[in-house]
N, C-alpha and C positions, 0 to 999 in steps of 0.2 A: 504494500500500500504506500508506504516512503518513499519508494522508488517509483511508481508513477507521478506521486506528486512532484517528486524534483523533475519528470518528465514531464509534465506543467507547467512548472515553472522554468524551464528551457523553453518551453512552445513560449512562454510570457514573452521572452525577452525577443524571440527569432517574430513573434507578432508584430513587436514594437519594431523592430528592426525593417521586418518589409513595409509594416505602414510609412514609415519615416521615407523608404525607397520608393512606395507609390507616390506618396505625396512631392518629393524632387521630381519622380517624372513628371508628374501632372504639371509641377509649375516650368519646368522645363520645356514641355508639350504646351504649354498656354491655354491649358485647361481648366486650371483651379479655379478660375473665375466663374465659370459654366452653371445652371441652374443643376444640370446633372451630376457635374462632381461633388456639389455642395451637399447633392444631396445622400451619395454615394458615402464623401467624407464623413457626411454625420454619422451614417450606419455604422460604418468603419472606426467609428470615435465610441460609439455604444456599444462595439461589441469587445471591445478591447477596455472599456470599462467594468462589462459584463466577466470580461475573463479574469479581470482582477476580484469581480465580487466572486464568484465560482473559488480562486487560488483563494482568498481571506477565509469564504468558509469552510474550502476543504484544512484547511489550516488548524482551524476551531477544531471541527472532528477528527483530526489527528492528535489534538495536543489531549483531548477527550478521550479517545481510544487509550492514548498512553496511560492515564490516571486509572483505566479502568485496567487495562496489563498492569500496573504499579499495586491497586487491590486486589488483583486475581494473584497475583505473587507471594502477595503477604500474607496469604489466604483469609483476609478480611470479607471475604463473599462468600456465601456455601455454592453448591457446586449448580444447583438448577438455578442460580442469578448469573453466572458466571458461562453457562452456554445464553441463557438468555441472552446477555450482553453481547459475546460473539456474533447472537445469530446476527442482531441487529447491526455490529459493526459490521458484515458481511453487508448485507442487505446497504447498507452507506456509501461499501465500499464500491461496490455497484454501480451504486446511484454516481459517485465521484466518477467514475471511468466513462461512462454514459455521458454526465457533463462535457466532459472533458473533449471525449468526440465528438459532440454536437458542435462545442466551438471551432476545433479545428477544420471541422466540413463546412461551418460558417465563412469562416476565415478563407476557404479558399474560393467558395463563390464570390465574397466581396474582392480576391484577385482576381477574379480572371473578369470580372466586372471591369477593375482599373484597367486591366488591358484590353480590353473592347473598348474603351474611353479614351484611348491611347490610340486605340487603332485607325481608332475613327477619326481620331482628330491630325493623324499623319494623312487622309484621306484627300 
């Protein structure tokens, strides 16, 4: 589960990265100005906002998950709270990976967008 999330938080930083390169192309292409890119950008601004709230709260339920590995350890929980707890960090973990590739498939339609805005506008 730690290891996807740092694989998140790689995707964070390589999102930020090609936004930052669509957006030189665009003003490079003399597009930025466009009613399209604007509105394109916004998307592109919400979903990279969106992927920071997704990274914050897969964050929360990691640090969660731990405290609850920290009393499954100390054998502070009997044993039917203790798959309980599993089942549902399973069931989270889930849900995180699910996120996780929603945004990336996001992510890539809002590229290949930029370059159809690009193509178009070498046209």
């Amino acid at each position: 589960m730690e290891a996807d999330h740092r694989t998140m938080e790689e995707a964070d930083s390589v999102l930020e990265a090609d936004h930052a390169a669509d957006l030189a192309a665009a003003i490079a292409a003399k597009v930025d100005g466009t009613p399209a890119f604007k509105k394109l950008e916004a998307r592109h601004s919400a979903l990279i906002a969106k992927h920071k709230e997704v990274l914050a709260k897969h964050t929360a339920i990691l640090a969660r998950h731990a405290e609850l590995e920290q009393k499954h350890g100390a054998g502070s929980v009997d044993d039917a709270a203790m798959q309980t707890d599993h089942a549902s960090m399973k069931v989270e973990d889930e849900q995180m990976q699910q996120e996780h590739r929603q945004l990336v498939d996001d992510h890539k339609k809002i590229q290949a967008e930029h370059q159809q805005l690009l193509g178009e506008a070498k046209k």
